[in-house]
BALOBA-1460 file (C-alpha; in Angstrom, 3 decimals):
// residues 341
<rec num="1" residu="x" x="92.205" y="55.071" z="123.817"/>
<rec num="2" residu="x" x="89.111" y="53.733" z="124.549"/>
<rec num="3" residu="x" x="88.631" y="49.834" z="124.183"/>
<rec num="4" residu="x" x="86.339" y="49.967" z="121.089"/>
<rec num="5" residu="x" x="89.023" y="51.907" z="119.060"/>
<rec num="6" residu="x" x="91.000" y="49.690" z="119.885"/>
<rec num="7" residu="x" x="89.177" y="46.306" z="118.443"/>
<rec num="8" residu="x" x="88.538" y="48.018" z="115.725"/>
<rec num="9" residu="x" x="92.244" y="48.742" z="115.314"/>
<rec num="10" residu="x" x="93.397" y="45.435" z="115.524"/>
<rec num="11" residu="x" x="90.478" y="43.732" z="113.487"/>
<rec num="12" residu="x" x="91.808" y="46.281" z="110.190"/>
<rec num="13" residu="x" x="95.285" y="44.625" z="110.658"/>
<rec num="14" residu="x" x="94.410" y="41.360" z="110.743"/>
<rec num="15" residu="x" x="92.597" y="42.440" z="107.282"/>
<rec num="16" residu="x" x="95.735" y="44.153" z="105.798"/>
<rec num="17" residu="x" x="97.678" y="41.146" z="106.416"/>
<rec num="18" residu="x" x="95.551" y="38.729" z="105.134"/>
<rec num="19" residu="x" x="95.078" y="40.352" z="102.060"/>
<rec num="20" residu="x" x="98.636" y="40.699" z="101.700"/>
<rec num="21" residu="x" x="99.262" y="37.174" z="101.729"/>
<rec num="22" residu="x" x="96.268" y="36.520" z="99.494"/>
<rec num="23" residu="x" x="97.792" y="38.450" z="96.816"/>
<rec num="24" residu="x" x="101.173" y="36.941" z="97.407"/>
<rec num="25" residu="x" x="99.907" y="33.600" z="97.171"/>
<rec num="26" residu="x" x="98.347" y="34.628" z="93.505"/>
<rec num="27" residu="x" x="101.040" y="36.166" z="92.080"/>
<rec num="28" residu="x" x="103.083" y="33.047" z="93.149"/>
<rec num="29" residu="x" x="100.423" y="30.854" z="91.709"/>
<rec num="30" residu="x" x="99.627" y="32.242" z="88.601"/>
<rec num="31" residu="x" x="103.603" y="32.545" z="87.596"/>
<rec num="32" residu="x" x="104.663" y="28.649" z="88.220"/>
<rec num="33" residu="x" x="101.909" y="27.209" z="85.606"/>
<rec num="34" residu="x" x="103.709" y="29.750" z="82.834"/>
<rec num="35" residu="x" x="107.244" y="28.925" z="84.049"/>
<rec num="36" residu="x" x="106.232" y="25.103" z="83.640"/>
<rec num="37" residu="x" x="104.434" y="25.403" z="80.501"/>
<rec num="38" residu="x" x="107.534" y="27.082" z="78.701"/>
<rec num="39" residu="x" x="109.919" y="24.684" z="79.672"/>
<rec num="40" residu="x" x="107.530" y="21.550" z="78.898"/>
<rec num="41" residu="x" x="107.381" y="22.820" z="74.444"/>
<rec num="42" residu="x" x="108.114" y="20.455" z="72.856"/>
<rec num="43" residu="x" x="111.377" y="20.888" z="70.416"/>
<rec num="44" residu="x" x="111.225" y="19.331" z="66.943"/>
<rec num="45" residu="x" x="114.058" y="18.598" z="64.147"/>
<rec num="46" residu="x" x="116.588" y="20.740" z="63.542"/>
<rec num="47" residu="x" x="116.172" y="23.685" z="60.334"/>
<rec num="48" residu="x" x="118.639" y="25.648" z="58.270"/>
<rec num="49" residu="x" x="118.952" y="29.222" z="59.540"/>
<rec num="50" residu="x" x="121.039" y="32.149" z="59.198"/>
<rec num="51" residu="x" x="124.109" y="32.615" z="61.148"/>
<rec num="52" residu="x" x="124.008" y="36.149" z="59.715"/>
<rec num="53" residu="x" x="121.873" y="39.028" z="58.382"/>
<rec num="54" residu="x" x="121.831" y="37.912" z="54.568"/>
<rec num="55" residu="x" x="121.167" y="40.209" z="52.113"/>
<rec num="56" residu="x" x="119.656" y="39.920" z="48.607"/>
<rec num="57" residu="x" x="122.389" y="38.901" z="46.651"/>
<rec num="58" residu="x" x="124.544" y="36.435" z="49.061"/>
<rec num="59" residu="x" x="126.207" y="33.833" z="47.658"/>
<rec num="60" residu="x" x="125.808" y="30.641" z="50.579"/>
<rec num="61" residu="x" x="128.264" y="29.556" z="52.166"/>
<rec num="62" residu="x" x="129.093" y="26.693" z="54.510"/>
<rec num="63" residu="x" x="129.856" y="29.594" z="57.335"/>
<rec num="64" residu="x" x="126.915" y="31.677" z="56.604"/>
<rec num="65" residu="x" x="124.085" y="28.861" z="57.548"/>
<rec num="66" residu="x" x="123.721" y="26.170" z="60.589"/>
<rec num="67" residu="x" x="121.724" y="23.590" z="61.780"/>
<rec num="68" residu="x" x="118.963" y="24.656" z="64.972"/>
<rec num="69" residu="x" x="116.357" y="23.186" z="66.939"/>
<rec num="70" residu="x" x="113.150" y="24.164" z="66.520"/>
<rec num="71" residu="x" x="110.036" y="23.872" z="68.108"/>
<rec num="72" residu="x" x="107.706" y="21.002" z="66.950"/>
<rec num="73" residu="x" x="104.743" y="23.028" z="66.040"/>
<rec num="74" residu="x" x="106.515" y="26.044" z="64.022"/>
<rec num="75" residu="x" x="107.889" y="23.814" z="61.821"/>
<rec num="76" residu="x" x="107.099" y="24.102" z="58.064"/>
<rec num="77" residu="x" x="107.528" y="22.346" z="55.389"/>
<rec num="78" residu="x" x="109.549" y="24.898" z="53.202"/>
<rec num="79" residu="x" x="111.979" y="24.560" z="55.950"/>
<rec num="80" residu="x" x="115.332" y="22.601" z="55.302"/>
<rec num="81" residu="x" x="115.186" y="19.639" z="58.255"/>
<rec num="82" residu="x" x="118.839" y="18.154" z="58.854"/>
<rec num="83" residu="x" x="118.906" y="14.468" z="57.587"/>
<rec num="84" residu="x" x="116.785" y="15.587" z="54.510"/>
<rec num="85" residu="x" x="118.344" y="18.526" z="53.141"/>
<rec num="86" residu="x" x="121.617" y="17.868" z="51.082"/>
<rec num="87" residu="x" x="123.816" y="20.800" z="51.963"/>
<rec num="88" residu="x" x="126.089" y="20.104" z="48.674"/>
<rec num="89" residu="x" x="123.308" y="21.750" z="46.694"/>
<rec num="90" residu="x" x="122.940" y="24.197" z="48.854"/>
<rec num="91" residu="x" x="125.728" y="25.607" z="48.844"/>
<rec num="92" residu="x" x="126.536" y="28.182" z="46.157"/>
<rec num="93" residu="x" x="123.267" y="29.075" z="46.430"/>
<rec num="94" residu="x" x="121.808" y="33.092" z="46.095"/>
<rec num="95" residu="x" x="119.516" y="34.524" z="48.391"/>
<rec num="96" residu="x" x="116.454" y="35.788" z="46.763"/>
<rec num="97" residu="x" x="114.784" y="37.725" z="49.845"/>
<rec num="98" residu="x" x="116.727" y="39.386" z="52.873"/>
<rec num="99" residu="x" x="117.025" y="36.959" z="55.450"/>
<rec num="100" residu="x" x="117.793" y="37.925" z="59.329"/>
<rec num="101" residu="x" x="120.022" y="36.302" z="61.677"/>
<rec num="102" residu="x" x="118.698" y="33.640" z="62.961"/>
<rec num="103" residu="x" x="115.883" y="33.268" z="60.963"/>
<rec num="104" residu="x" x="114.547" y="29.644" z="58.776"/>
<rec num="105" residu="x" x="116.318" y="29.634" z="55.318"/>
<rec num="106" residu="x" x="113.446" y="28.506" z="53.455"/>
<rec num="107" residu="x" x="113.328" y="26.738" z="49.838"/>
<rec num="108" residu="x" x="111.249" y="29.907" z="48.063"/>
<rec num="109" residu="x" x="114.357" y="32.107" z="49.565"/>
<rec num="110" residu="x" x="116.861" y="30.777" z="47.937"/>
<rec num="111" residu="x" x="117.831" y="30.255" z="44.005"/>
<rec num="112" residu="x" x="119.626" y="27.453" z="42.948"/>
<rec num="113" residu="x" x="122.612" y="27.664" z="39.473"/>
<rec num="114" residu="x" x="120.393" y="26.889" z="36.981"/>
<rec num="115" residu="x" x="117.102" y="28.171" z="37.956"/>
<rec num="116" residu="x" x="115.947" y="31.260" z="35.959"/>
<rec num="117" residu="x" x="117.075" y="34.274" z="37.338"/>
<rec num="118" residu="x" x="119.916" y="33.118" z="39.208"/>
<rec num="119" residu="x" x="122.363" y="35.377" z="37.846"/>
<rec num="120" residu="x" x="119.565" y="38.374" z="38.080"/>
<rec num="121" residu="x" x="119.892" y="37.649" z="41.926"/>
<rec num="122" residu="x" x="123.355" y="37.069" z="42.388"/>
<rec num="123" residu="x" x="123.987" y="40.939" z="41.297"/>
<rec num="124" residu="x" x="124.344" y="43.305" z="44.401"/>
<rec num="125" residu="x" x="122.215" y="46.333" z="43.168"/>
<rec num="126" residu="x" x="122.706" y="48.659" z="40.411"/>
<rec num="127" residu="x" x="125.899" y="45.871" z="38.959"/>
<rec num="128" residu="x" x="126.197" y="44.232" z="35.852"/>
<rec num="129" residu="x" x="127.246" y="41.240" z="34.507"/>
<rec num="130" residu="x" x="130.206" y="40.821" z="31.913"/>
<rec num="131" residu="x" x="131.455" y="38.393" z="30.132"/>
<rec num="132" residu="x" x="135.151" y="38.205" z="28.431"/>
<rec num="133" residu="x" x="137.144" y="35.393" z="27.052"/>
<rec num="134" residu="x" x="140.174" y="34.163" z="28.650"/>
<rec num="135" residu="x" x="142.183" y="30.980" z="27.958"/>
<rec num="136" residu="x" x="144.677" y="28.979" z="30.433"/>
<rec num="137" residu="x" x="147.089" y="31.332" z="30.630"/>
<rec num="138" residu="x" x="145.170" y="34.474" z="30.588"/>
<rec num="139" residu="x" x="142.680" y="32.636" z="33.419"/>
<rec num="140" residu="x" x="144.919" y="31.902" z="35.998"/>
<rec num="141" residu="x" x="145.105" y="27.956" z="34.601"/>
<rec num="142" residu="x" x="141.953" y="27.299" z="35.940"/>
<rec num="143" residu="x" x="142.429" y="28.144" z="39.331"/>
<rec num="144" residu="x" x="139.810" y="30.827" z="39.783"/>
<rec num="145" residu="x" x="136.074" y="29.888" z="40.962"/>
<rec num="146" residu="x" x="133.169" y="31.669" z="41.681"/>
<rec num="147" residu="x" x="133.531" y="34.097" z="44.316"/>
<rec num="148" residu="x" x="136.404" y="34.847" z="43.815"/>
<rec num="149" residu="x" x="137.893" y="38.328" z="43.590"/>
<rec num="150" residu="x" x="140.380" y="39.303" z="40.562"/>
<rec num="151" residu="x" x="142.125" y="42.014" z="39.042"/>
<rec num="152" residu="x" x="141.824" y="42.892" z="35.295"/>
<rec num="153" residu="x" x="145.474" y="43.482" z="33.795"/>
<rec num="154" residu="x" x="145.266" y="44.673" z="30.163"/>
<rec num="155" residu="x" x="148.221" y="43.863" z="27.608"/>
<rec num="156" residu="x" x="148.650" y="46.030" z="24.958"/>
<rec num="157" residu="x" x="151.187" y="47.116" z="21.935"/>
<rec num="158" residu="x" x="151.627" y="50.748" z="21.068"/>
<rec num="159" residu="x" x="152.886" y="51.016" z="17.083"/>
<rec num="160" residu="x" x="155.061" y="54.163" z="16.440"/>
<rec num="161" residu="x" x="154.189" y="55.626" z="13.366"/>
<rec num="162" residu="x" x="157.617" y="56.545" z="12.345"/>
<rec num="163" residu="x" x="160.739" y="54.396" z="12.469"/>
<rec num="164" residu="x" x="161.782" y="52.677" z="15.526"/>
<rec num="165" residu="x" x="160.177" y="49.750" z="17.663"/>
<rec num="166" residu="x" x="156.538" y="49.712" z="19.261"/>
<rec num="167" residu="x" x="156.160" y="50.048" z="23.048"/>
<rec num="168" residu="x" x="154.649" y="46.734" z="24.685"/>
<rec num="169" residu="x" x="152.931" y="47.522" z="28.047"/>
<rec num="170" residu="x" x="150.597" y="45.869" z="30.902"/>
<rec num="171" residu="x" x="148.393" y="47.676" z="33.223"/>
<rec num="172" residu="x" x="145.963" y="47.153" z="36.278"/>
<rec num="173" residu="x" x="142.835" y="48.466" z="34.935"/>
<rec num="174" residu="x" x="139.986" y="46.840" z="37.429"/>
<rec num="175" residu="x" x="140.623" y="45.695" z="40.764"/>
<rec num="176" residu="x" x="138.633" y="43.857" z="43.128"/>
<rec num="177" residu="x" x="135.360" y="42.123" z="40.774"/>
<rec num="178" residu="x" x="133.717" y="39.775" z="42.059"/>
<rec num="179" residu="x" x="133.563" y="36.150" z="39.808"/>
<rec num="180" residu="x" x="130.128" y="35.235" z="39.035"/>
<rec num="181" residu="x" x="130.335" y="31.902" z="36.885"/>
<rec num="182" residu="x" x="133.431" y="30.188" z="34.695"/>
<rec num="183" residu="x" x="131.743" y="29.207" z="31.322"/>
<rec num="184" residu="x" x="128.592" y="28.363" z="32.435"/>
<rec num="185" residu="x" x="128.541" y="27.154" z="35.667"/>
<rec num="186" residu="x" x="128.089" y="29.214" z="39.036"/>
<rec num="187" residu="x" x="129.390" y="26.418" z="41.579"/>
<rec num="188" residu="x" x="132.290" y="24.176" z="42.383"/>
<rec num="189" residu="x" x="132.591" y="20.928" z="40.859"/>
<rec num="190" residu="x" x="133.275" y="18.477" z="43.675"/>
<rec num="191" residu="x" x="134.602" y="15.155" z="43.072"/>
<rec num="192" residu="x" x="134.888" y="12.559" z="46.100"/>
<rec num="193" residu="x" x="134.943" y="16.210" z="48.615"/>
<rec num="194" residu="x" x="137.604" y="17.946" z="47.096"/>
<rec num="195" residu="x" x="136.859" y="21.179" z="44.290"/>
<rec num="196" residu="x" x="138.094" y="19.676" z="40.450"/>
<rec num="197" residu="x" x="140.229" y="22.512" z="38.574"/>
<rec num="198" residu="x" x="139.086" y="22.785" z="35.437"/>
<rec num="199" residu="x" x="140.101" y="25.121" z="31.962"/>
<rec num="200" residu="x" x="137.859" y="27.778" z="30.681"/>
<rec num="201" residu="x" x="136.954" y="29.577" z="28.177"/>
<rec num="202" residu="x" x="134.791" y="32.382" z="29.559"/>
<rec num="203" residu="x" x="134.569" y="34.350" z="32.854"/>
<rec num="204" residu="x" x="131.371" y="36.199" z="33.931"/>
<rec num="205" residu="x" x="132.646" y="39.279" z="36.182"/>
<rec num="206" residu="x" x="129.951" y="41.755" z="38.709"/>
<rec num="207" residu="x" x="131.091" y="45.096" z="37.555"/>
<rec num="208" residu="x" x="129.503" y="48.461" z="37.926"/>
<rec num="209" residu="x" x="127.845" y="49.960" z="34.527"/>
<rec num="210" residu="x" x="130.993" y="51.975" z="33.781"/>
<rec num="211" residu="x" x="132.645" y="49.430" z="33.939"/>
<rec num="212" residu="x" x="131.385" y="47.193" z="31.781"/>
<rec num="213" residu="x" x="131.830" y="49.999" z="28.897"/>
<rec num="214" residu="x" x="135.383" y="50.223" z="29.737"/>
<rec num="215" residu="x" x="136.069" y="46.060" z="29.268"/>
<rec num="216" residu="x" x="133.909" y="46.776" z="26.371"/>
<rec num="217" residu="x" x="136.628" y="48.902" z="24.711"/>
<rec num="218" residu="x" x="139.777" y="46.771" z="26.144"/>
<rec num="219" residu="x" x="138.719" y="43.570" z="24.830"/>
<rec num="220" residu="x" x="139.269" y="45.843" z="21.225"/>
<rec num="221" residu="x" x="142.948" y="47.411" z="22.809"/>
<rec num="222" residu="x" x="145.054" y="44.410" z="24.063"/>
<rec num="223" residu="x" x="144.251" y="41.220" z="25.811"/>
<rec num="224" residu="x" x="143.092" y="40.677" z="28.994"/>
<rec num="225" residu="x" x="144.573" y="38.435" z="32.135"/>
<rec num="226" residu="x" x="142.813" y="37.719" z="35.415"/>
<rec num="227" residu="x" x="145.041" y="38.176" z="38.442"/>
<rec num="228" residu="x" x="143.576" y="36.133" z="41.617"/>
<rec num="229" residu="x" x="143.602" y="38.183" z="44.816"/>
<rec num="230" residu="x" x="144.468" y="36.886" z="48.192"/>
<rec num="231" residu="x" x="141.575" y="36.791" z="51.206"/>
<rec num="232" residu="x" x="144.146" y="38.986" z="52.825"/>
<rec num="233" residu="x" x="144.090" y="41.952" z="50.246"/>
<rec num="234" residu="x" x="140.814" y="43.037" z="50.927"/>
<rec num="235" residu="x" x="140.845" y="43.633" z="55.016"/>
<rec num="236" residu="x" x="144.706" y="45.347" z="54.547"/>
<rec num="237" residu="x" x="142.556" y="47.949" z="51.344"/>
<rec num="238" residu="x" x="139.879" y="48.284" z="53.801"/>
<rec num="239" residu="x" x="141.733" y="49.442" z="56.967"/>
<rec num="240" residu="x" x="143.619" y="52.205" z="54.284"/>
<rec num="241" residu="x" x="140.053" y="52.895" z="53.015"/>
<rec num="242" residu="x" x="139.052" y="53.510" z="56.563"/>
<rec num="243" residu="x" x="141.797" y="55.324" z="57.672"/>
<rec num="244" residu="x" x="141.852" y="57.746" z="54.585"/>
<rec num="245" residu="x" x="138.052" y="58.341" z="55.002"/>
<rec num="246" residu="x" x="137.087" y="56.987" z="51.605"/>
<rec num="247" residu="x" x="134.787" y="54.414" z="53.392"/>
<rec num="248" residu="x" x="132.715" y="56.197" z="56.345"/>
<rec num="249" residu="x" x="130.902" y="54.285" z="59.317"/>
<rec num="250" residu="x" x="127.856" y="56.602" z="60.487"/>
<rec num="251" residu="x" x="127.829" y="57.300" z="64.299"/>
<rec num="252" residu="x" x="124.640" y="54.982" z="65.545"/>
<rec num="253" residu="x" x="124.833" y="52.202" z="63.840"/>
<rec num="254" residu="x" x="124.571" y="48.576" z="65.359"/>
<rec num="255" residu="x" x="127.145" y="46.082" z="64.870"/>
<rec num="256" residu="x" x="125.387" y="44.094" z="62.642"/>
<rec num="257" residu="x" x="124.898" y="47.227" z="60.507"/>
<rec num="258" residu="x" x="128.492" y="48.374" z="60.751"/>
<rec num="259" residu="x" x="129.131" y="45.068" z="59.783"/>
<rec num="260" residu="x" x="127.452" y="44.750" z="56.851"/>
<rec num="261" residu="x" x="128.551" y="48.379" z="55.995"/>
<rec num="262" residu="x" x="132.104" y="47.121" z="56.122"/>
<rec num="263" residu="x" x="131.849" y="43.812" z="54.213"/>
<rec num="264" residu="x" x="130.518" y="45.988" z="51.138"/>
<rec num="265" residu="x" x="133.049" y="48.467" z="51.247"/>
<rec num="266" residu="x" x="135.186" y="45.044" z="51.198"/>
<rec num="267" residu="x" x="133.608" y="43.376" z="48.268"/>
<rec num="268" residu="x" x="132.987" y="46.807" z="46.079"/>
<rec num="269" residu="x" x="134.971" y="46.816" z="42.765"/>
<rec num="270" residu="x" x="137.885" y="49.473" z="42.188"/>
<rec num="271" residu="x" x="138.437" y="51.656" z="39.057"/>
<rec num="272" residu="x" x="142.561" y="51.640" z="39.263"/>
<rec num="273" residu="x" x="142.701" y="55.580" z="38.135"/>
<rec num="274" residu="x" x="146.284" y="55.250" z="39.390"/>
<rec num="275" residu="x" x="146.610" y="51.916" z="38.249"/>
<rec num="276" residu="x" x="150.003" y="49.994" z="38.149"/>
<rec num="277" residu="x" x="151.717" y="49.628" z="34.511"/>
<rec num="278" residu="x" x="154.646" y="47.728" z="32.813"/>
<rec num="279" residu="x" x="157.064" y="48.444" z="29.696"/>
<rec num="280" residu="x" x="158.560" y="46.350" z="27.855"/>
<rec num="281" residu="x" x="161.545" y="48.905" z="29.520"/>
<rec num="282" residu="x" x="161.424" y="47.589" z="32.586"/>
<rec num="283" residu="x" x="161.948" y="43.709" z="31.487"/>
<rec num="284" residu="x" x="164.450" y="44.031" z="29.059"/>
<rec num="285" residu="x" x="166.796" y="46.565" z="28.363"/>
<rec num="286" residu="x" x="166.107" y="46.136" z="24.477"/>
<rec num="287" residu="x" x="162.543" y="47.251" z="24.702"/>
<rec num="288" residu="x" x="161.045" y="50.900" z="24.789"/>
<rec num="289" residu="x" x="160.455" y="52.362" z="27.439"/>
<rec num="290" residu="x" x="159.320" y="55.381" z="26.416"/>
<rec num="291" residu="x" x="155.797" y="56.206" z="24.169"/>
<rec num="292" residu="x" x="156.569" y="56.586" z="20.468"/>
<rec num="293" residu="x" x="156.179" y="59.164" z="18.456"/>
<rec num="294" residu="x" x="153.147" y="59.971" z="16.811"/>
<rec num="295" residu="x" x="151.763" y="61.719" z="14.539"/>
<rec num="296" residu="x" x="149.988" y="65.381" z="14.971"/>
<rec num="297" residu="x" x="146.358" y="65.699" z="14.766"/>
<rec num="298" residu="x" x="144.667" y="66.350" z="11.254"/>
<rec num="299" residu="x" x="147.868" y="65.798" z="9.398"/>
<rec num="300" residu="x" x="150.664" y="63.393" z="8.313"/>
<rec num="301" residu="x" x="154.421" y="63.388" z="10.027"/>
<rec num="302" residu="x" x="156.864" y="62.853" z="7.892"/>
<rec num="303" residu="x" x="160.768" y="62.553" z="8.652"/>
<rec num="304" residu="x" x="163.909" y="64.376" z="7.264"/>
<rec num="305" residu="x" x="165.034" y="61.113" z="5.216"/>
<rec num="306" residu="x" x="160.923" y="60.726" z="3.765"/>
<rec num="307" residu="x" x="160.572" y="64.435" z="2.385"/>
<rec num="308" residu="x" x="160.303" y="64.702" z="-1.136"/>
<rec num="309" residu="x" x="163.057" y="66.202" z="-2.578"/>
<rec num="310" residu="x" x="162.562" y="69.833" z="-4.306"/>
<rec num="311" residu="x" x="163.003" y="70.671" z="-8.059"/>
<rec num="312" residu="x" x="166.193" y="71.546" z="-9.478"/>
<rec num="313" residu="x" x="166.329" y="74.019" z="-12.893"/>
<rec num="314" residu="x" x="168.884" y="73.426" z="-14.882"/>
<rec num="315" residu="x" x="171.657" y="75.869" z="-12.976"/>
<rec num="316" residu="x" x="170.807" y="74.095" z="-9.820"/>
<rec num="317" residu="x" x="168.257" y="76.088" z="-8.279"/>
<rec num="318" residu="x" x="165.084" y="74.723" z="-7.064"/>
<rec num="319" residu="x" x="162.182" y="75.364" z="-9.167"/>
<rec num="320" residu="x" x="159.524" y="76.978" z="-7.252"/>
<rec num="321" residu="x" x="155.624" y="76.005" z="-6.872"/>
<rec num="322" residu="x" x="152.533" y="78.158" z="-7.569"/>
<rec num="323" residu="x" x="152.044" y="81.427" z="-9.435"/>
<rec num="324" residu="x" x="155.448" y="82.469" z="-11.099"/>
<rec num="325" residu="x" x="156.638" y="85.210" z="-12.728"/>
<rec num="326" residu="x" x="159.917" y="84.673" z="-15.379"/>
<rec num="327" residu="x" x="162.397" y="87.870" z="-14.913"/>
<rec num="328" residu="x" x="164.736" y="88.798" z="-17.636"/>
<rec num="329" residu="x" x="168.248" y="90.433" z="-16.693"/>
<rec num="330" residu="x" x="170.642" y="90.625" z="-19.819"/>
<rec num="331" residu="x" x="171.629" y="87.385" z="-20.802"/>
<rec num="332" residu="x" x="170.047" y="85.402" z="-17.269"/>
<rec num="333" residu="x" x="166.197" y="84.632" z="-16.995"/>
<rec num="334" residu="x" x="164.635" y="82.628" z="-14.391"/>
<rec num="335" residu="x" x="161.202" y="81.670" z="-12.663"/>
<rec num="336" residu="x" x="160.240" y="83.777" z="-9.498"/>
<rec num="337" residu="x" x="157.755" y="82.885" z="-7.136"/>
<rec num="338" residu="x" x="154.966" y="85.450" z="-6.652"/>
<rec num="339" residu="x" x="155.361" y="86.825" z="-3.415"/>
<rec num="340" residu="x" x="158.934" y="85.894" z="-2.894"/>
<rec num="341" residu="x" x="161.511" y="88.563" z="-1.959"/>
């Protein structure tokens, strides 16, 4: 190799190499002032946000919202800021728009008991919202809130139409509603941090459309008791629900999602169609246990001691009804029913 080749040679790898470090040194220097900028925002007071994915509909709950920092210039002023928010009120609260995890709670998100159209919101979609009396003993002395989940168990006496006793029996007829509000209110009363128990005379109940037709017509049958469900009723209903493929998780899905899947299947209300029932049999041995008797459709039933008794003639023999005919035969005569043989 000649000795120009050769300068030229070593004059293009003294170029590569300083343009290697060139862009080296660029790359370095243009990544530091972002690195430093990031770490150097400046946090502000801590907001309200969602520990969860809330959905319209979600009652709030001290487990379902925290406290976060925040940065300084994001900060609004529909946000709730810790030291002026009073998480009392907050809670029993209904979301009003979805909310994500980890998202602001802000004040036009949530409704307040009270406001106008709180109850509207607190409906999952396509429920209703019933209403039926109960009284101390029927409500579980006071020891349901909103919520809560009960059972309906309807009371009712079966007359017999004939002789003998009526048949007194209880059933499960709804399992698994959610409680909405106790008279009028749609919180907890607190008093110096611990929940009062109070009477009432009314419970509001989230029921499906059906359903509310059906308490429609018991209220008219019998009288109606709340039964308070434990916490622990609705995972061991779920796991059966799961296992007998009633409730179906698609293949996919995040957690979150099969999450949320799984706490409606949870908080869904049950039609008992093989609901759970009581006779007065089973208490005490002098009850029914049994349905009476009753009478046949389009007609009355009448007994062997309540039949009227026939018409004697004067020999003894019953005097028949309808079209007769008197027959004469020698000294005897009597009254023969047309048609008879």
């Amino acid at each position: 190799m000649d000795k120009r080749k050769l300068m030229l040679l070593v004059g293009a790898l003294i170029v590569a190499i300083g343009t290697a470090f060139a862009a080296r040194s660029l790359f370095v220097g243009a990544s530091t002032p972002q690195a430093e900028a990031a770490s150097k925002v400046p946090m502000g007071p801590k907001v309200l946000v969602a520990q969860r994915a809330l959905p319209v509909g979600t009652i709030i709950t001290a487990d379902s919202i925290n406290f976060q920092a925040w940065p300084k210039d994001m900060v609004q002023d529909v946000y709730f800021v810790e030291g002026e928010a009073d998480m009392q009120k907050l809670l029993g609260t209904v979301v009003r728009n979805p909310i994500t995890a980890g998202e602001p709670m802000t004040k036009g998100n949530l409704v307040a008991p009270g406001d106008r159209g709180f109850l509207a919101a607190a409906l999952g979609a396509g429920m209703r919202a019933v209403t039926i009396p109960v009284s101390a003993r029927t409500g579980v002395a006071g020891f349901v809130f909103p919520g809560d989940h009960i059972d309906l168990v309807l009371t009712q006496t079966v007359k017999s139409n004939g002789e003998g006793m009526p048949l007194k029996a209880s059933e499960t007829i709804m399992k698994n509603l959610r409680v909405l509000a106790t008279d009028q209110s749609t919180e907890q009363v607190m008093v110096e941090g611990k929940t009062r128990v109070r009477t009432f005379s009314t419970v509001t109940l989230e029921v499906t459309p059906k359903m509310a037709e059906k308490i429609a017509v018991s209220q008219t049958i019998g009288t109606i008791s709340l039964s308070l469900r434990s916490l622990a009723d609705n995972s061991a209903e779920l796991e059966q629900a799961i296992a007998s493929g009633d409730v179906k998780i698609p293949s996919g899905v995040s957690k979150q999602q099969e999450e949320a899947l799984l706490k409606q299947a949870m908080n869904r209300p049950i039609e008992s169609t093989n609901a759970s029932f009581v006779t007065g049999g089973d208490v005490s041995r002098f009850q029914r246990k049994t349905m009476p008797a009753t009478a046949p459709a389009g007609g009355s039933q009448y007994s062997a001691s309540s039949a009227p008794a026939p018409r004697l003639s004067m020999n003894g023999k019953p005097i028949p009804t309808g079209p007769v005919v008197r027959v004469t035969r020698g000294k005897d005569t009597e009254s023969v029913a047309v048609g008879a043989k």
